[in-house]
Structures are given as structure tokens and as C-alpha cells.
DOVEX-593351 format. One record per atom (N, C-alpha, C): residue number from 1; x, y, z; residue in one letter. Coordinates in Angstrom, 1 decimal. Layout:
BEGIN
[rec NUM, [X, Y, Z], "A"]
...
***
This chain:
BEGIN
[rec 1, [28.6, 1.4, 40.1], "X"]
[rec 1, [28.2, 0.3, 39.3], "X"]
[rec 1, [28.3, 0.7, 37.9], "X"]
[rec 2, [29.1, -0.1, 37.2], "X"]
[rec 2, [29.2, 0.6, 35.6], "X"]
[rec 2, [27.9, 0.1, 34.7], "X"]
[rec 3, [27.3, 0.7, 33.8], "X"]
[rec 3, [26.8, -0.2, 32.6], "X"]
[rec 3, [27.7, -0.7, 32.3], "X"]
[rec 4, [27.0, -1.9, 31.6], "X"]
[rec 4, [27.2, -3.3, 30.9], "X"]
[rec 4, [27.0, -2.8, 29.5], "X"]
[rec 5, [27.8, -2.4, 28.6], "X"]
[rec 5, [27.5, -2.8, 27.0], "X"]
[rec 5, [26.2, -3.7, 26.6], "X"]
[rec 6, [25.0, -2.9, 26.1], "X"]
[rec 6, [24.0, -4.3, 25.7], "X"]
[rec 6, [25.1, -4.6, 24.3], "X"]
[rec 7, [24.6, -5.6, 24.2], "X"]
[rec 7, [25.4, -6.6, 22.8], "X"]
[rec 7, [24.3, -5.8, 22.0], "X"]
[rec 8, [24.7, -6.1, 20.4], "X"]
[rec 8, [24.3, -5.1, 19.6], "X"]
[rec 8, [23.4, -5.7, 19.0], "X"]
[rec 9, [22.7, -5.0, 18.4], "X"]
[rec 9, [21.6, -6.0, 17.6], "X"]
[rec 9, [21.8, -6.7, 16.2], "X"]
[rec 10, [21.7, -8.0, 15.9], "X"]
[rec 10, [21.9, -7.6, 14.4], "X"]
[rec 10, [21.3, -7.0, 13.7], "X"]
[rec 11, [21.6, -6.5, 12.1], "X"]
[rec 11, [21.0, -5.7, 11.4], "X"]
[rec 11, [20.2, -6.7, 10.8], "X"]
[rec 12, [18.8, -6.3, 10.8], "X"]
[rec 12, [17.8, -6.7, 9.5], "X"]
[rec 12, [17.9, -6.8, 7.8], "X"]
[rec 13, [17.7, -7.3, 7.4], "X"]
[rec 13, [18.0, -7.6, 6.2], "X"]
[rec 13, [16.8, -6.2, 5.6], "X"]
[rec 14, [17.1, -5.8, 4.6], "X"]
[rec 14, [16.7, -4.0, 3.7], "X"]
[rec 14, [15.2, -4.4, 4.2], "X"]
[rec 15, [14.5, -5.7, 3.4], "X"]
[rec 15, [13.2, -6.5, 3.5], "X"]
[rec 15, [12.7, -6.1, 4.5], "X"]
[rec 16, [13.0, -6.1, 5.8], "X"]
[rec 16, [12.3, -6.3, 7.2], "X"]
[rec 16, [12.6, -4.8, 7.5], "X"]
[rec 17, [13.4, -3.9, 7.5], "X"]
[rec 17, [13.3, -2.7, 8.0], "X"]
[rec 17, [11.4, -2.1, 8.0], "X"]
[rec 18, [11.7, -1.3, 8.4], "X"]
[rec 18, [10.7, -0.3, 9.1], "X"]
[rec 18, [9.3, -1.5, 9.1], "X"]
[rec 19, [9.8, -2.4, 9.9], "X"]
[rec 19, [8.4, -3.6, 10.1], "X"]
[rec 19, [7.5, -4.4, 9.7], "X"]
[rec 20, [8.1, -4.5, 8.5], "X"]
[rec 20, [7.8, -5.3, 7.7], "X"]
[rec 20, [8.5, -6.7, 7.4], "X"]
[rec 21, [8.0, -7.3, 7.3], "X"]
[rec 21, [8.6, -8.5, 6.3], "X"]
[rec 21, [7.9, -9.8, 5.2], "X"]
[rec 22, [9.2, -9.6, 4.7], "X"]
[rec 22, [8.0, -9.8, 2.8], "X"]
[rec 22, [8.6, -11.3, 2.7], "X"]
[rec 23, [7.9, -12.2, 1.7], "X"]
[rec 23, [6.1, -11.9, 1.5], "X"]
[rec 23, [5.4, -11.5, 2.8], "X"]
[rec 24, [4.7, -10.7, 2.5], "X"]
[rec 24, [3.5, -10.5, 3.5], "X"]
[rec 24, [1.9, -9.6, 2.9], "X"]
[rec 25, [1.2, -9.8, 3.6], "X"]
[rec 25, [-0.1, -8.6, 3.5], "X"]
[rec 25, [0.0, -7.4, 3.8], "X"]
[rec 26, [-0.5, -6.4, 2.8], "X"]
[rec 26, [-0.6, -5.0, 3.3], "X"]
[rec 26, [-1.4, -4.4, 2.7], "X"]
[rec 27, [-1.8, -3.7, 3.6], "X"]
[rec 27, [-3.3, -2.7, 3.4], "X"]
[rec 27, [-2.8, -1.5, 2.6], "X"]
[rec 28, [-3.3, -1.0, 1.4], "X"]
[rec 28, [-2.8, 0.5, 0.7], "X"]
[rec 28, [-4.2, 1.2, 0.6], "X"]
[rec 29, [-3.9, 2.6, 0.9], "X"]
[rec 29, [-5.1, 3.1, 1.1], "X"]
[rec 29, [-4.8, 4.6, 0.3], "X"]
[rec 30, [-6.0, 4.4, -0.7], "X"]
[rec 30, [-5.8, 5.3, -1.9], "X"]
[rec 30, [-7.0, 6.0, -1.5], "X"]
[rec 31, [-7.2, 7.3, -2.0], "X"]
[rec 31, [-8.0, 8.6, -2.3], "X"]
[rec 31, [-7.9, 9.2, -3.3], "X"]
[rec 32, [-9.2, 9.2, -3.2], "X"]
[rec 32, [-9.7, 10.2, -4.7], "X"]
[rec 32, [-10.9, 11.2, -4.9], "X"]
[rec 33, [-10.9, 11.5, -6.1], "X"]
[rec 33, [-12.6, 12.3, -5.7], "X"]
[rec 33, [-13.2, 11.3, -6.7], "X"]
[rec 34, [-14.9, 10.8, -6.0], "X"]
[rec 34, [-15.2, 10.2, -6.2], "X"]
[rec 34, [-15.5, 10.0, -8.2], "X"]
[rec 35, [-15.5, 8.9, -8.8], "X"]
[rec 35, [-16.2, 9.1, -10.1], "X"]
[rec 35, [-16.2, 7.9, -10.6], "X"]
[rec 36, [-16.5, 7.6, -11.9], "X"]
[rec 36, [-16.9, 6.1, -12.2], "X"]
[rec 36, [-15.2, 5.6, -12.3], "X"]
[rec 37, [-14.4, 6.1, -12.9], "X"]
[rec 37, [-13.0, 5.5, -13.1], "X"]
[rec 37, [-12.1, 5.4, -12.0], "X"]
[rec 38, [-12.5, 6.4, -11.2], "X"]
[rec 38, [-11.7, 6.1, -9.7], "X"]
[rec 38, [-11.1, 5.3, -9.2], "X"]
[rec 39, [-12.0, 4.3, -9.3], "X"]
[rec 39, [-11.8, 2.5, -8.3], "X"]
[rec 39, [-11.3, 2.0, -10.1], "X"]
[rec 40, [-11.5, 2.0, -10.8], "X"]
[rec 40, [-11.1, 0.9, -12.1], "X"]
[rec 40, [-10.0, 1.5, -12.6], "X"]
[rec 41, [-9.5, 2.7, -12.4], "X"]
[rec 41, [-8.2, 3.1, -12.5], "X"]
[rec 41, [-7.1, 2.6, -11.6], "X"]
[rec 42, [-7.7, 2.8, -10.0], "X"]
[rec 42, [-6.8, 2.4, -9.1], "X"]
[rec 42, [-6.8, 0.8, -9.4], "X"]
[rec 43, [-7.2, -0.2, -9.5], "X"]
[rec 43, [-7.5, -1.1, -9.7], "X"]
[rec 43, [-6.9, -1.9, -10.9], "X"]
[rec 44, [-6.7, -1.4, -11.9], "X"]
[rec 44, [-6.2, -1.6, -13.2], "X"]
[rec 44, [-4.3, -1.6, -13.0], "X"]
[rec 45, [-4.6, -0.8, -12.3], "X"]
[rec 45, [-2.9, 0.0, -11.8], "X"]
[rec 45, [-2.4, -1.1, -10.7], "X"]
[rec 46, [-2.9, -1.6, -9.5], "X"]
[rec 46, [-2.3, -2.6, -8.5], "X"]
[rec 46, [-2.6, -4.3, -9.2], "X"]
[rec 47, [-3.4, -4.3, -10.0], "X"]
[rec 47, [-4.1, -5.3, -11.4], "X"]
[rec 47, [-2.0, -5.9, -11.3], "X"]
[rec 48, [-1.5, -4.5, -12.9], "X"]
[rec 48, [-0.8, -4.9, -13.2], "X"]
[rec 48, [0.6, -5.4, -12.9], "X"]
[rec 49, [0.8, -4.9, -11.5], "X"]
[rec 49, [1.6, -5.6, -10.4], "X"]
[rec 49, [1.2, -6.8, -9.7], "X"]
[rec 50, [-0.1, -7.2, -9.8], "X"]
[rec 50, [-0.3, -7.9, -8.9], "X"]
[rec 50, [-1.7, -8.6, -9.7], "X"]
[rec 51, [-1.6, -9.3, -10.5], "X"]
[rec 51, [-2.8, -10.0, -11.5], "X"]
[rec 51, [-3.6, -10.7, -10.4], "X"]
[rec 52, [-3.3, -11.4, -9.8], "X"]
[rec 52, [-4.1, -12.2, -8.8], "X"]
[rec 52, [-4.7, -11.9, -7.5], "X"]
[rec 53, [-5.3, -10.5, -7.9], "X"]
[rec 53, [-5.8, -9.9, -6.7], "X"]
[rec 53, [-7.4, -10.1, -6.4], "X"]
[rec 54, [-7.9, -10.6, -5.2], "X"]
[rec 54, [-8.9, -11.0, -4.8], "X"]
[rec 54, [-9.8, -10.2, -5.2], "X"]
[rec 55, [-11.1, -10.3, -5.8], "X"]
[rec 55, [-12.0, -9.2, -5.8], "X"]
[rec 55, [-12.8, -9.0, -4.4], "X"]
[rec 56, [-12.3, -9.5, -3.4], "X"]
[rec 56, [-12.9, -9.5, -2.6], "X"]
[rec 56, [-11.7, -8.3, -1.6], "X"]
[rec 57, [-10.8, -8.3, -1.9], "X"]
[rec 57, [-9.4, -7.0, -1.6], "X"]
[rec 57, [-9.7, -5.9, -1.4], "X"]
[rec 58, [-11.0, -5.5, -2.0], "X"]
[rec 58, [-11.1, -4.2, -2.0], "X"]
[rec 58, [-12.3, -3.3, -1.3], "X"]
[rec 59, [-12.1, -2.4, -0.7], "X"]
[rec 59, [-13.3, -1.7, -0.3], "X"]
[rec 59, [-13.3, -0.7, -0.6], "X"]
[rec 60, [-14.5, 0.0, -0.4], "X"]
[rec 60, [-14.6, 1.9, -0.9], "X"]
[rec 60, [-15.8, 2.3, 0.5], "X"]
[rec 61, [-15.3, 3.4, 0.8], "X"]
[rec 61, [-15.8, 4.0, 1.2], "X"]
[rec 61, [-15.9, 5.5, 0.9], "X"]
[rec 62, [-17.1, 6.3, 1.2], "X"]
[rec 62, [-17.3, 7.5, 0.3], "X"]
[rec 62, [-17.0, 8.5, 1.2], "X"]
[rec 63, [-16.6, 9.8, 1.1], "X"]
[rec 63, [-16.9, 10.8, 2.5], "X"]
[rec 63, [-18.0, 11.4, 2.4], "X"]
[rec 64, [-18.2, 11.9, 3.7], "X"]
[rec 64, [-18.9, 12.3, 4.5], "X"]
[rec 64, [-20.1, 12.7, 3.4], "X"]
[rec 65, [-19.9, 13.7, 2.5], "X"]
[rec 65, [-20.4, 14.7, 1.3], "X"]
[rec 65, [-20.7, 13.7, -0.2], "X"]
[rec 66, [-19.7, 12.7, -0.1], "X"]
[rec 66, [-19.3, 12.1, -1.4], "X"]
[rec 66, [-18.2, 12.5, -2.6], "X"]
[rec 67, [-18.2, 13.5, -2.1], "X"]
[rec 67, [-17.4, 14.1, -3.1], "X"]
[rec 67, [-16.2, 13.0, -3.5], "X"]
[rec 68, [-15.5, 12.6, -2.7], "X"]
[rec 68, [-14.3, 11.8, -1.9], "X"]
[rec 68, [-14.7, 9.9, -1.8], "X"]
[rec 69, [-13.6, 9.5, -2.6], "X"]
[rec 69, [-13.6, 7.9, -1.7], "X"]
[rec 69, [-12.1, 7.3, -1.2], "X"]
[rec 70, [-12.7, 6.9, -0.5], "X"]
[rec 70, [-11.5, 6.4, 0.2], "X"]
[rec 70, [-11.3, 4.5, -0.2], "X"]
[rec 71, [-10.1, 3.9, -0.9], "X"]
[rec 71, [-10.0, 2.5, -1.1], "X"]
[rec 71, [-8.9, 1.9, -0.3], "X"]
[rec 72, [-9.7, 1.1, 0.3], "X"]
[rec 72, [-8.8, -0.1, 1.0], "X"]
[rec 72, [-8.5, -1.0, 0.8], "X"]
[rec 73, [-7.6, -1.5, 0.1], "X"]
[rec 73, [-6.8, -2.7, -0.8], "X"]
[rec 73, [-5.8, -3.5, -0.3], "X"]
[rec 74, [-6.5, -4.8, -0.1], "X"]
[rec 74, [-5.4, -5.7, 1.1], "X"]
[rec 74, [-4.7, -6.5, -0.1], "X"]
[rec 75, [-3.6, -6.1, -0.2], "X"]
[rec 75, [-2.7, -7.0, -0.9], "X"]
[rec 75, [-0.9, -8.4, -0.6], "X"]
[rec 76, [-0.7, -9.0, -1.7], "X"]
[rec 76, [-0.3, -10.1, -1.2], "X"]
[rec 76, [1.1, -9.5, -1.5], "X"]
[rec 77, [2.1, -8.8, -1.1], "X"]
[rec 77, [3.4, -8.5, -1.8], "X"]
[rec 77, [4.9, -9.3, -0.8], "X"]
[rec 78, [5.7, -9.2, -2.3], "X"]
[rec 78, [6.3, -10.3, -1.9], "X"]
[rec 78, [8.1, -9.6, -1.8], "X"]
[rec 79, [7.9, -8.1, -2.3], "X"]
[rec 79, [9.2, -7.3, -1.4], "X"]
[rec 79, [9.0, -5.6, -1.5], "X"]
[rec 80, [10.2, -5.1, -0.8], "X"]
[rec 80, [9.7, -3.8, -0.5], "X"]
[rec 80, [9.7, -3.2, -2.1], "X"]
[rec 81, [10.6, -3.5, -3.0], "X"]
[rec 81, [10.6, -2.9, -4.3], "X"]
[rec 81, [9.1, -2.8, -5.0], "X"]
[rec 82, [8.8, -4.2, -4.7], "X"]
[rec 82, [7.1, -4.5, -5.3], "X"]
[rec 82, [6.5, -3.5, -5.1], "X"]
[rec 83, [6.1, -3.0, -3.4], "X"]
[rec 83, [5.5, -1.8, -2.9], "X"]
[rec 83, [5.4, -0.5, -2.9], "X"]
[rec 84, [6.7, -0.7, -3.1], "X"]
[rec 84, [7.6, 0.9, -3.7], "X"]
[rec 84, [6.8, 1.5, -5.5], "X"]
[rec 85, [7.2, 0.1, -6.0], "X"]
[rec 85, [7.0, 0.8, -7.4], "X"]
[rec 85, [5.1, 0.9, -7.5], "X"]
[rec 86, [4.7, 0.2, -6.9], "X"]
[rec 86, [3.5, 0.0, -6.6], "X"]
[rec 86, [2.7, 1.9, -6.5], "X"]
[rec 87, [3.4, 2.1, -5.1], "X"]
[rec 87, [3.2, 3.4, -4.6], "X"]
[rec 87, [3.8, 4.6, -5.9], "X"]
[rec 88, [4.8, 4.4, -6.4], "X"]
[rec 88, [4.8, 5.2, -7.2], "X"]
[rec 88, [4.6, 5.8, -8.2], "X"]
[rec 89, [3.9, 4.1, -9.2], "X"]
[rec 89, [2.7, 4.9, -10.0], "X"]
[rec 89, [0.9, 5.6, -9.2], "X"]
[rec 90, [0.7, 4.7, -8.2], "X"]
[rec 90, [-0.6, 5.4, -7.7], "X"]
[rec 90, [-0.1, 6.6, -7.4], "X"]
[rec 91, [0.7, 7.1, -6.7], "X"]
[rec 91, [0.8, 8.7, -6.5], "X"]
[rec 91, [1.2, 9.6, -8.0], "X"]
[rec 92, [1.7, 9.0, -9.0], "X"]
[rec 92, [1.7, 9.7, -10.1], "X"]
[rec 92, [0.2, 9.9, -11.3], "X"]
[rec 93, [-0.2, 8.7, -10.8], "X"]
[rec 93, [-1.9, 9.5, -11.3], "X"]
[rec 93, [-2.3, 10.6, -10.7], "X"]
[rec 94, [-3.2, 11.1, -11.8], "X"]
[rec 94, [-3.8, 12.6, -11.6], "X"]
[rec 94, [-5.4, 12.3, -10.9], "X"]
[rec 95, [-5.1, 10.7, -11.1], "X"]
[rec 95, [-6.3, 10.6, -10.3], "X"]
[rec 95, [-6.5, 10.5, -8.8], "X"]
[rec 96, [-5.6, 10.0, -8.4], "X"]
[rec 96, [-5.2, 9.9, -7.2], "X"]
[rec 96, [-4.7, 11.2, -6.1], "X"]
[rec 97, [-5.0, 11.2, -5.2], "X"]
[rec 97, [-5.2, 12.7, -4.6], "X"]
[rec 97, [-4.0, 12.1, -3.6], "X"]
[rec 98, [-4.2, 11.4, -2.9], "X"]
[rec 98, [-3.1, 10.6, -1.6], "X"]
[rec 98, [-2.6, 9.5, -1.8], "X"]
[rec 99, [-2.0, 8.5, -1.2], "X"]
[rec 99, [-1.7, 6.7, -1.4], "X"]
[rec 99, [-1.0, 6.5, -0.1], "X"]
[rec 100, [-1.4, 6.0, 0.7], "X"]
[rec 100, [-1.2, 5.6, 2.2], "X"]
[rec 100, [-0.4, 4.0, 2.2], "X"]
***
């Protein structure tokens, strides 16, 4: 009994690769060590990509010690480039330790 060729998939447009597809919502999850500018840095920074960001978008959580917070930032983006350049200033801050 031979395989059958499956028929091939189409290709996704660049947008929808790796499971995404834009506009959509996404969670970005920044770290830092804790301090007053921490969150109003990160914040100032996804601000100027994204002006119309809910104050209600955002959460903090501290670790264990405090030393550390962890922000969870649900945002409204509308392509992969947006996200991209997004991510590449938060990981170019010295404030920023990770960007998820």
C-alpha cells in the first residue's frame, strides 16, 4: 500500500508565522530589579509605541525577597514589526534585566 502525498500546506503570510496573528493581544513580560523607575520606565517605553495603553494593562509582581519585579503588560499590537521593535528597545535598557 503506497503513501498518498498529503497536499501541501499553504504558506502563512510572515504575520501569522510562529502563532500569531496581528492585530491581536499579547502579553510581554518584563523584569527588573525592583525601584521607583522600573515600572515608569518600562511603561514610558511601550507608552511610546503604543499611546493608548489601558492603565489597567499592567501588573507587577515582586519576588520572593523583592529585590526583583516581574511586569505583565497585555497589549493591543497590530504587526510582528510593532513587537519586534517593541522588544528591542525594552531589552536595550539597562534597566531591564529580561523581556519575555
Amino acid at each position: 500500500m503506497a503513501k498518498q502525498a498529503s497536499p501541501s500546506k499553504p504558506s502563512l503570510p510572515d504575520e501569522q508565522k510562529g502563532g500569531l496573528a496581528f492585530p491581536c493581544e499579547f502579553v510581554i513580560k518584563v523584569f527588573g530589579q525592583t525601584s521607583d523607575e522600573f515600572e515608569v520606565t518600562v511603561l514610558a517605553l511601550i507608552k511610546k509605541h503604543l499611546p493608548n495603553l489601558a492603565e489597567n494593562a499592567i501588573q507587577s509582581r515582586p519576588s520572593k525577597d523583592g529585590k526583583y519585579s516581574a511586569l505583565s503588560i497585555t497589549v493591543h499590537v497590530d504587526s510582528r514589526e510593532q513587537l519586534d521593535t517593541i522588544y528591542r528597545e525594552l531589552t536595550a535598557n539597562p534597566s531591564v534585566l529580561m523581556a519575555l
